[in-house]
KEKE-3310 file (N, C-alpha, C; in steps of 0.2 Angstrom, whole numbers, plus 5000, padded with zeros to 4 digits):
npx = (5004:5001:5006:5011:5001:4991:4996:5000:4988:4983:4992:4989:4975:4977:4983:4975:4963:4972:4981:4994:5004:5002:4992:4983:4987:4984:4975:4973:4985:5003:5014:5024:5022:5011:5020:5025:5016:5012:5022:5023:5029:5022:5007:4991:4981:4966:4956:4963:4964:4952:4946:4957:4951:4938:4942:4949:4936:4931:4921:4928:4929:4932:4948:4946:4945:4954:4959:4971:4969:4957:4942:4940:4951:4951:4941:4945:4955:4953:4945:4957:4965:4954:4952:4966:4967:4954:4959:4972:4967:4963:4951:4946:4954:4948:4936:4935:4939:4929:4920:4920:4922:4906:4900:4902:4896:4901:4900:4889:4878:4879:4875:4883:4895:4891:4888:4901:4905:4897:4896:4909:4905:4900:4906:4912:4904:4899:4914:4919:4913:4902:4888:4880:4867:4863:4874:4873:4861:4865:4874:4865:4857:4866:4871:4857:4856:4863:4861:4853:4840:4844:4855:4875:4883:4895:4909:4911:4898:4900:4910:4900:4894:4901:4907:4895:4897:4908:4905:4896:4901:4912:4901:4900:4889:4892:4883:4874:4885:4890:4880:4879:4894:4892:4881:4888:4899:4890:4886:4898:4901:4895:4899:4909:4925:4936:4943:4948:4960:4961:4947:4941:4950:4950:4939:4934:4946:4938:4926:4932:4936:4925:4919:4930:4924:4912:4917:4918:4928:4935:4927:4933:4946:4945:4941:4952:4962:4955:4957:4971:4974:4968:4975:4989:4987:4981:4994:4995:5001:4995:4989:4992:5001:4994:4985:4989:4993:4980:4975:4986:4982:4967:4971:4977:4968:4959:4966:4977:4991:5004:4999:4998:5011:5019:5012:5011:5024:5027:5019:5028:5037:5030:5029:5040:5047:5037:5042:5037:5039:5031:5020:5027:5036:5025:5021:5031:5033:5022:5024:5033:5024:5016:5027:5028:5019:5016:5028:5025:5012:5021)
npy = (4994:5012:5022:5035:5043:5045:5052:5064:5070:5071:5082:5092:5094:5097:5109:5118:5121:5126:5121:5121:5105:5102:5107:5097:5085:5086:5079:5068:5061:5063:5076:5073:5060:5063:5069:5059:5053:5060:5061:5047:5040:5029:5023:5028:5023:5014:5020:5032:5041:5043:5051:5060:5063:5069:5081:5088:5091:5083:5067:5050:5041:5048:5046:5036:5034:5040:5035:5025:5017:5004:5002:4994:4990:5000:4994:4980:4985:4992:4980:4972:4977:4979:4965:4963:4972:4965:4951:4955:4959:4974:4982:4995:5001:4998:4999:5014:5015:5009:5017:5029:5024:5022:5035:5036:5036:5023:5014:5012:5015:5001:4985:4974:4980:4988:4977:4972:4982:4983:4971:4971:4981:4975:4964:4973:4980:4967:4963:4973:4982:4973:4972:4960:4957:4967:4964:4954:4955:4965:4958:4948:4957:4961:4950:4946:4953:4951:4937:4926:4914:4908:4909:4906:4905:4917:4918:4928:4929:4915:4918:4927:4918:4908:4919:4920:4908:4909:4917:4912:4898:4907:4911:4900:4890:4877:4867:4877:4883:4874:4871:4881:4880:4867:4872:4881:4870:4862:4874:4874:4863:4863:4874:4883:4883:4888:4906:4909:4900:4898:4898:4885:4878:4887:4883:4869:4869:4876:4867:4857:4862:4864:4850:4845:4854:4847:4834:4826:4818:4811:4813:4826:4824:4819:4828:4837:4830:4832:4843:4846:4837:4846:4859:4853:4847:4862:4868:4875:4881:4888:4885:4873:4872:4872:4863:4850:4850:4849:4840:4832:4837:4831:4817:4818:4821:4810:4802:4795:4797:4794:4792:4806:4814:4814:4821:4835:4837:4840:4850:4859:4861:4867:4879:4885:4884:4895:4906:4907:4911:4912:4904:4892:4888:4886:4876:4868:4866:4860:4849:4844:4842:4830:4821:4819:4812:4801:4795:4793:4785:4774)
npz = (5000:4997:5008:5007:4999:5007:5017:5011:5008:5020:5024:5014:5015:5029:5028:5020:5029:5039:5049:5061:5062:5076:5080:5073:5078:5093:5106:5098:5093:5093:5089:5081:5075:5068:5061:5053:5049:5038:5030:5025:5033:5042:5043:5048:5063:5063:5073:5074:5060:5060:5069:5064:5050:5055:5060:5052:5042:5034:5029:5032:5026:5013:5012:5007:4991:4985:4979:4981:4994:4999:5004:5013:5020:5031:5037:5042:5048:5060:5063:5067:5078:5088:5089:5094:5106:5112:5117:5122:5136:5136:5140:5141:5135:5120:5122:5121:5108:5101:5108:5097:5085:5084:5081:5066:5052:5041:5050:5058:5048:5042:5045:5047:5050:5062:5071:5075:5081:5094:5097:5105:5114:5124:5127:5136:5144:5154:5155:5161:5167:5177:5172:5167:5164:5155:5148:5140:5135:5125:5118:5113:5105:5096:5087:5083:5074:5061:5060:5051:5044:5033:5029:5026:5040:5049:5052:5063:5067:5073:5084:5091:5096:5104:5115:5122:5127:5134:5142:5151:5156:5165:5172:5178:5173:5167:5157:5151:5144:5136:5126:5119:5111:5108:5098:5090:5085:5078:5067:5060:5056:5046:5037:5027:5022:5036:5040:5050:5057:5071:5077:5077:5085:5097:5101:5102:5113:5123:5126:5129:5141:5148:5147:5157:5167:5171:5177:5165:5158:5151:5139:5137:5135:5120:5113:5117:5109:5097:5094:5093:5081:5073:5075:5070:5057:5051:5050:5062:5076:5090:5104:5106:5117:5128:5126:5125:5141:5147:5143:5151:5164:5162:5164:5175:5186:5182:5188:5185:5184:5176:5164:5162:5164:5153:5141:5151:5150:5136:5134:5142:5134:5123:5126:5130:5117:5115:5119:5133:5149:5159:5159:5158:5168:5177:5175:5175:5190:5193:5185:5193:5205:5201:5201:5212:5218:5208:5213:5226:5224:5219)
capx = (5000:5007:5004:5013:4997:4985:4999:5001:4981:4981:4994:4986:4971:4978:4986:4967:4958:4976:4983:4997:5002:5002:4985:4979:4989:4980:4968:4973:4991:5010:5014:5032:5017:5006:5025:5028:5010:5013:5027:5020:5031:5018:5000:4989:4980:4958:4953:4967:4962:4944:4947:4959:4946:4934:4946:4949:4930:4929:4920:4935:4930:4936:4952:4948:4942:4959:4965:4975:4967:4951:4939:4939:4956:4948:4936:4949:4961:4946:4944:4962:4964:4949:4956:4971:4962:4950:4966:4976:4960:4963:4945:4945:4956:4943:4928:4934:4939:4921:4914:4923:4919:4898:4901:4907:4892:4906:4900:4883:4872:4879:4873:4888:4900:4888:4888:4906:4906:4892:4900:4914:4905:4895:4911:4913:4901:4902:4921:4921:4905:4900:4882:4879:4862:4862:4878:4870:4856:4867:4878:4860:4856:4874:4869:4851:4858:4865:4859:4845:4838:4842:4862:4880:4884:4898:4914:4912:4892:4902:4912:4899:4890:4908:4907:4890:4897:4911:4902:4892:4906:4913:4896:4901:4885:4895:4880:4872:4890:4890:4874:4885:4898:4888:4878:4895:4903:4887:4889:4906:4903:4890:4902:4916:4933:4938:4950:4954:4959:4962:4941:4942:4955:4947:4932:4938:4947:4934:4921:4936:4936:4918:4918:4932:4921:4907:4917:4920:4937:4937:4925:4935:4951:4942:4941:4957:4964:4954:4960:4978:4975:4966:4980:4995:4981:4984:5000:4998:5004:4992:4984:4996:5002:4986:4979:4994:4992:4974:4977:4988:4978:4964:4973:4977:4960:4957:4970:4983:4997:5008:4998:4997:5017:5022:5009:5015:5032:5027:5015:5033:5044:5028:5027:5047:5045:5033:5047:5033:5041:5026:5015:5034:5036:5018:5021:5037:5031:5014:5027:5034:5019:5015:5030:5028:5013:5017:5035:5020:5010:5025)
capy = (5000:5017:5025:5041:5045:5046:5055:5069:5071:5074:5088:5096:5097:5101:5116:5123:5122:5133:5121:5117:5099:5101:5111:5091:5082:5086:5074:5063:5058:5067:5082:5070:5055:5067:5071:5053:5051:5063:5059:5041:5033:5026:5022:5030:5019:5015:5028:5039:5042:5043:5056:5067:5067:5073:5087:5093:5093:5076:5061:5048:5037:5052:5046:5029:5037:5044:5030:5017:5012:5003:5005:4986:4991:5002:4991:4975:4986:4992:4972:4969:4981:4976:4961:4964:4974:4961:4947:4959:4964:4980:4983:5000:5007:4995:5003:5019:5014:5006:5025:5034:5021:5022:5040:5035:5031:5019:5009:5014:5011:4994:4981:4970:4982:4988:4971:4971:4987:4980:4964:4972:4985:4969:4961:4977:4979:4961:4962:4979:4985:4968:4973:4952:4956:4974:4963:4947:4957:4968:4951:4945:4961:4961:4942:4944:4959:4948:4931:4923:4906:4908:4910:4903:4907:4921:4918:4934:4925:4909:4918:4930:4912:4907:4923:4917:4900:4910:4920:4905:4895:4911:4910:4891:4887:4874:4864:4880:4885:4868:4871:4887:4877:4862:4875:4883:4865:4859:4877:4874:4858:4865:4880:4883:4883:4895:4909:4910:4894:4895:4899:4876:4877:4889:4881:4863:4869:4876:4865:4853:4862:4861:4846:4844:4855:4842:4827:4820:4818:4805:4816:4832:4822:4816:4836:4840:4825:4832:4850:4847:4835:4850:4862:4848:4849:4868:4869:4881:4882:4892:4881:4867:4869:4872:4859:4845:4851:4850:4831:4829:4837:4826:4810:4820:4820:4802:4795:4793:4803:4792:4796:4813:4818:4817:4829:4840:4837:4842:4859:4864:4862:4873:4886:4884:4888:4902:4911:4909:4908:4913:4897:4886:4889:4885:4868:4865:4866:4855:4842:4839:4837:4825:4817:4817:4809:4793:4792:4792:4777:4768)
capz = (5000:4997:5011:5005:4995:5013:5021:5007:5006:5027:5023:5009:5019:5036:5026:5016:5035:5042:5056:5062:5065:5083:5081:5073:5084:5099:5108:5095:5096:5094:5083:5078:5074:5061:5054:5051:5044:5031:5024:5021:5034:5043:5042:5055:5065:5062:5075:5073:5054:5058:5071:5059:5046:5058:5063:5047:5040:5030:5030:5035:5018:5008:5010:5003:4987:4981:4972:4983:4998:4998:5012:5018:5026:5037:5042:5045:5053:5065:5068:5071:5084:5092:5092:5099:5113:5117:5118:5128:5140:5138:5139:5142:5126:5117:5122:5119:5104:5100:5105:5093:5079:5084:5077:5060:5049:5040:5055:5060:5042:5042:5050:5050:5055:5069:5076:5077:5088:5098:5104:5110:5119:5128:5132:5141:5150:5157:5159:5169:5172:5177:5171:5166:5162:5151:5142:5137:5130:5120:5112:5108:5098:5091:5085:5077:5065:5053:5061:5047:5044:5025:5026:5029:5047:5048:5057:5069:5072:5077:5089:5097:5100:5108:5118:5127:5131:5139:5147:5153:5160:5171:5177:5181:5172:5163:5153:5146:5141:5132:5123:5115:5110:5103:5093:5086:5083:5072:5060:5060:5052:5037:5036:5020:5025:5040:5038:5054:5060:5079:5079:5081:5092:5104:5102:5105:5118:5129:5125:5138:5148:5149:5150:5162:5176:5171:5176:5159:5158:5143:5131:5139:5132:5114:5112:5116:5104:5090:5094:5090:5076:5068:5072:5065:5050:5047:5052:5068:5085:5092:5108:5107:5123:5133:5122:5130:5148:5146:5142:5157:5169:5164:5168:5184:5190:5183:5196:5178:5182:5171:5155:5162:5164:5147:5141:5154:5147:5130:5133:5144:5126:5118:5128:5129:5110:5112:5124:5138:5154:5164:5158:5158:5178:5180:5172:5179:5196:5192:5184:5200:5211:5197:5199:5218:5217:5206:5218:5230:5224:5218)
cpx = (5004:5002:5005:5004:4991:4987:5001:4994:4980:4984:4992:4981:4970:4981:4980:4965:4966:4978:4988:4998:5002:4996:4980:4981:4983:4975:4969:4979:4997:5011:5020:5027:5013:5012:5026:5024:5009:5016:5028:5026:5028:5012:4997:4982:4969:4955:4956:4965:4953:4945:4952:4955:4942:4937:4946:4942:4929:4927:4928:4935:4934:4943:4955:4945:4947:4964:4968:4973:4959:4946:4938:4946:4954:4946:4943:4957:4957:4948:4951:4963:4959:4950:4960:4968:4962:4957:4969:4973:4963:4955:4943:4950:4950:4937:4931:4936:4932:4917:4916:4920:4911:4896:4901:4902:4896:4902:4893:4877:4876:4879:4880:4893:4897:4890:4895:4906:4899:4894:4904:4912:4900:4902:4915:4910:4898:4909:4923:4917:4902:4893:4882:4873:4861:4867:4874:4864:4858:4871:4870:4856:4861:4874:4864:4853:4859:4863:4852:4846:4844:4852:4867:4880:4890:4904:4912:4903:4895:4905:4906:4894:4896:4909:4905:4893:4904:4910:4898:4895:4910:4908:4895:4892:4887:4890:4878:4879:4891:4888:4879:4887:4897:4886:4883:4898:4899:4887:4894:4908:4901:4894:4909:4923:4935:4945:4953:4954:4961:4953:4941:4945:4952:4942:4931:4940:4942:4928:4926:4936:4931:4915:4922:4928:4914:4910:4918:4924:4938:4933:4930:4944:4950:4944:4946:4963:4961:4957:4968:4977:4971:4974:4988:4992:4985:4990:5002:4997:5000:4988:4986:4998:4997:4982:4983:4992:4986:4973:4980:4985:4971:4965:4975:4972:4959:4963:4974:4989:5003:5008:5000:5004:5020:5017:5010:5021:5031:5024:5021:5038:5039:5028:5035:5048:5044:5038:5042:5035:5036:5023:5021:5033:5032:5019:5026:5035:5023:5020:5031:5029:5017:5017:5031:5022:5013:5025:5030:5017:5014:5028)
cpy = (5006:5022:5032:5046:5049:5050:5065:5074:5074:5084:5093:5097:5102:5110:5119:5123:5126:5130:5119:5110:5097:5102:5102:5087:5081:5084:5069:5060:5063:5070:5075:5062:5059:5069:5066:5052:5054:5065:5051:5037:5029:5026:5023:5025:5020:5022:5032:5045:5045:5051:5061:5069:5072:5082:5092:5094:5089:5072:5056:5041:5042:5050:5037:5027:5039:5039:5021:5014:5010:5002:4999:4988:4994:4998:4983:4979:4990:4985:4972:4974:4980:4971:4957:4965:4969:4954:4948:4961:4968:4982:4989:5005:5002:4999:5008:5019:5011:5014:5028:5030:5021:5029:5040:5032:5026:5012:5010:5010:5005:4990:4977:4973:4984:4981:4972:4977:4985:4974:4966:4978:4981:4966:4968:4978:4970:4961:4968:4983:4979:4968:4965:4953:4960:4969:4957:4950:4960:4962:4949:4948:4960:4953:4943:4950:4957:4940:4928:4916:4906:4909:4908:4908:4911:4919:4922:4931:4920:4912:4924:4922:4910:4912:4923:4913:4901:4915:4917:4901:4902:4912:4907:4890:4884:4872:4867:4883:4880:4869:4875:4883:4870:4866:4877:4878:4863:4865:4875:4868:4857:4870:4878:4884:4892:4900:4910:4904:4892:4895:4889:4875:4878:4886:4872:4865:4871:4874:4857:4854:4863:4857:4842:4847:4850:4834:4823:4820:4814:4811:4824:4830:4822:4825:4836:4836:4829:4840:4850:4842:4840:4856:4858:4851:4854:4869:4876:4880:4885:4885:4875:4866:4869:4865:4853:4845:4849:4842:4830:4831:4832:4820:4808:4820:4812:4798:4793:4797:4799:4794:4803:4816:4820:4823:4836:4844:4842:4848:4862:4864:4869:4877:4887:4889:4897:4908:4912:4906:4910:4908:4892:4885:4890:4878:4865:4862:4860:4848:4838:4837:4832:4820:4814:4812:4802:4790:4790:4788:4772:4764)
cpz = (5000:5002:5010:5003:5002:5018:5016:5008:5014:5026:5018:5012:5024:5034:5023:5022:5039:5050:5057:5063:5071:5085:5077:5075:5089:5102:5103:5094:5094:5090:5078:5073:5068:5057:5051:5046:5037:5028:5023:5026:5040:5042:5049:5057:5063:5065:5075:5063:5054:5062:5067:5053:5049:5060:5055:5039:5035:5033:5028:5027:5012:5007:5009:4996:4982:4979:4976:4989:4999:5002:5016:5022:5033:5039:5045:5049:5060:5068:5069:5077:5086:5094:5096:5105:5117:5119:5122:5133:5141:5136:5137:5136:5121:5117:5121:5111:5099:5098:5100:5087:5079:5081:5070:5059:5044:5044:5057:5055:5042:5046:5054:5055:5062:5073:5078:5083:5095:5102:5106:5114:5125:5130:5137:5145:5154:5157:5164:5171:5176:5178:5167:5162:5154:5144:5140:5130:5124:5114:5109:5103:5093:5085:5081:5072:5061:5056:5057:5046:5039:5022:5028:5036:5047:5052:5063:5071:5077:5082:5093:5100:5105:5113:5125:5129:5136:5143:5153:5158:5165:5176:5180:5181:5166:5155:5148:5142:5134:5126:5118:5111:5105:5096:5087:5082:5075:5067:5059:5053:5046:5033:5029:5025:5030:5041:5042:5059:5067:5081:5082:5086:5097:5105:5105:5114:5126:5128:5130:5141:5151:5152:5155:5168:5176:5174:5171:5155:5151:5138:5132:5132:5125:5111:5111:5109:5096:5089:5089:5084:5069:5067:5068:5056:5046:5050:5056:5074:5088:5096:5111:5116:5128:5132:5127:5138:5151:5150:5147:5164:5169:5167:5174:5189:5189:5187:5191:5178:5179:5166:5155:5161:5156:5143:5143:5151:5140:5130:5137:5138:5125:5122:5130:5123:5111:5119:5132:5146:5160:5165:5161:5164:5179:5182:5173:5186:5197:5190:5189:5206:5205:5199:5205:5220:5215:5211:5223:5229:5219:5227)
residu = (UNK:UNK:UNK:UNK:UNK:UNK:UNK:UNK:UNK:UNK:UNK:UNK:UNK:UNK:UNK:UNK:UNK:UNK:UNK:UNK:UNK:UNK:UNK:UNK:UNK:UNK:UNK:UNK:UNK:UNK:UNK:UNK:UNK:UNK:UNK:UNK:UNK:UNK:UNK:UNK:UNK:UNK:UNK:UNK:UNK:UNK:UNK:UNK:UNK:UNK:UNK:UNK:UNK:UNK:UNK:UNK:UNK:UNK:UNK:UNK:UNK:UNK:UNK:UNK:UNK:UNK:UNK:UNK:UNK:UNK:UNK:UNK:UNK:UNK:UNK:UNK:UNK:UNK:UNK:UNK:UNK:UNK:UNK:UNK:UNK:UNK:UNK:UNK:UNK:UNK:UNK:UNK:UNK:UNK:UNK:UNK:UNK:UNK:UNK:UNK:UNK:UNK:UNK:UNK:UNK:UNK:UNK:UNK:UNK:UNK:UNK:UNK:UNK:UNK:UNK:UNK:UNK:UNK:UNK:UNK:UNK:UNK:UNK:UNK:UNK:UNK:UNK:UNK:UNK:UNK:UNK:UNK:UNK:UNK:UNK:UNK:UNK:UNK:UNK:UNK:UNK:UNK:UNK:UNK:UNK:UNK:UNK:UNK:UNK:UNK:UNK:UNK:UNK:UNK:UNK:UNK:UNK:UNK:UNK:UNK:UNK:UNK:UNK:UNK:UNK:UNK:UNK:UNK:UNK:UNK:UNK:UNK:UNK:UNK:UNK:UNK:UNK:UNK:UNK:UNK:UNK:UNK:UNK:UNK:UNK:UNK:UNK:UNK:UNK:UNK:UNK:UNK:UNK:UNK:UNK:UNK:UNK:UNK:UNK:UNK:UNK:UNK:UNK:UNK:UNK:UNK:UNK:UNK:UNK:UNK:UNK:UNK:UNK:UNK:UNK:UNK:UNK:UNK:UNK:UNK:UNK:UNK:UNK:UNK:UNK:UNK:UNK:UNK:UNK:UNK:UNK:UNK:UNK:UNK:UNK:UNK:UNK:UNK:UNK:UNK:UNK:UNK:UNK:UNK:UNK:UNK:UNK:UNK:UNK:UNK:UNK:UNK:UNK:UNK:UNK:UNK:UNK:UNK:UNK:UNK:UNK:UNK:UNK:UNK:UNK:UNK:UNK:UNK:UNK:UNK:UNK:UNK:UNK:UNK:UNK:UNK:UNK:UNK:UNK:UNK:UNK:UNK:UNK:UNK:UNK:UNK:UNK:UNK:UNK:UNK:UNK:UNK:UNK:UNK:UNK:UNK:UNK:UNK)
# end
């Protein structure tokens, strides 16, 4: 992408409306940040682009109109930052990032994109309002906007149904979390190839641990068996090692700490791998009560 083009077009503008880059900077990020942006060596970010238009008296599409960038960027670079966010629970630059886009008819007349700013303003209020009730309501409006008999089922439908079932299991109401999760599993199975392939993984995954607070440790295990043999499949790491540990906790509960160690062994290489010494020396310290344990009924 040539950024240069979006960063000439700010400047051309910021100079007819008579402002400094410090006078568009402000409330919106760094005078030395709006230098970078207009000499094309970065791209400024979904809501920072949206808020400079607004500042300098454009609608924020206008600068997906001038030739080289296409306005589905904005909206996938909106969803990854969102994202991120929700990943990184940072809730709370999320939601303000949510307000600023409920502004932007870009995002408002359409339904899809609405929904997207509506489930993450429901996983805000469930994650730090702990309004449970106001956010459930709002994931099930977020849900029937584009939810019809009559069509394939959406990736971003399957994960706000994924959303409830984790919202459901925080509520340690494992069964109706299931129910989620079941519902997800069977689109999943009528569905075209998924572009983004951890959506199985997660959903595998805590459809274990599901059934690990249920008690059933073998279909908990069947799960996590089919999890990794999907990521082998696509050839991604993503889950691997939570998905082993998984496995060896189960056969910890089942009184199997033999099956259970090498599991162990193996979710401490992956997260070895993925540089995560936080998870490692969780797993280190479990693989010796393991190991205490079978020296104990040896």
């Amino acid at each position: 992408m040539d950024y240069s083009v979006i960063g000439k077009k700010i400047k051309e503008l910021r100079n007819v409306v008579g402002l400094t880059q410090g006078d568009l900077a402000e409330g919106i990020c760094t005078q030395p940040l709006i230098s970078r942006i207009e000499k094309g060596d970065i791209y400024p970010s979904a809501t920072a682009l949206y808020q400079i238009s607004m500042r300098l008296g454009v609608d924020v599409n206008y600068f997906f109109e001038i030739g080289t960038t296409p306005r589905i960027d904005y909206l996938r670079e909106v969803e990854r930052q969102l994202r991120t966010l929700r990943l990184k629970r940072k809730f709370t630059e999320m939601m303000e990032m949510v307000k600023t886009e409920e502004k932007n008819p870009f995002f408002y007349k359409d339904t899809e994109r609405l929904q997207l700013l509506y489930w993450h303003k429901a996983i805000y209020l469930f994650e730090v309002e702990k309004d449970h009730e106001s956010a459930f309501s709002l994931l099930n409006e977020a849900y029937d906007l584009t939810a019809h008999q009559k069509k394939a089922t959406t990736e971003k439908e399957m994960e706000i149904l994924m959303t409830f079932g984790t919202w459901e299991t925080l509520l340690n109401h494992h069964e109706e979390s299931l129910c989620y999760y079941q519902k997800v599993e069977a689109l999943m199975n009528h569905s075209k190839q998924l572009h983004d392939k951890t959506i199985k993984t997660r959903l595998f995954y805590n459809m274990a641990r599901g059934l690990t607070e249920l008690s059933r440790n073998e279909e908990s295990i069947k799960y996590c068996h089919k999890a990794i043999t999907w990521c082998l499949e696509e050839e991604h790491l993503w889950g691997l090692g939570e998905l082993h540990y998984h496995i060896g906790y189960n056969f910890e509960m089942l009184g199997d700490n033999e099956k259970a160690l090498p599991h162990v062994d193996k979710a401490i290489q992956l997260f070895q791998l993925r540089n995560d010494d936080t998870h490692k020396s969780f797993l280190e310290r479990r693989k010796q009560e393991i190991i205490s344990k079978i020296r104990g009924e040896d």
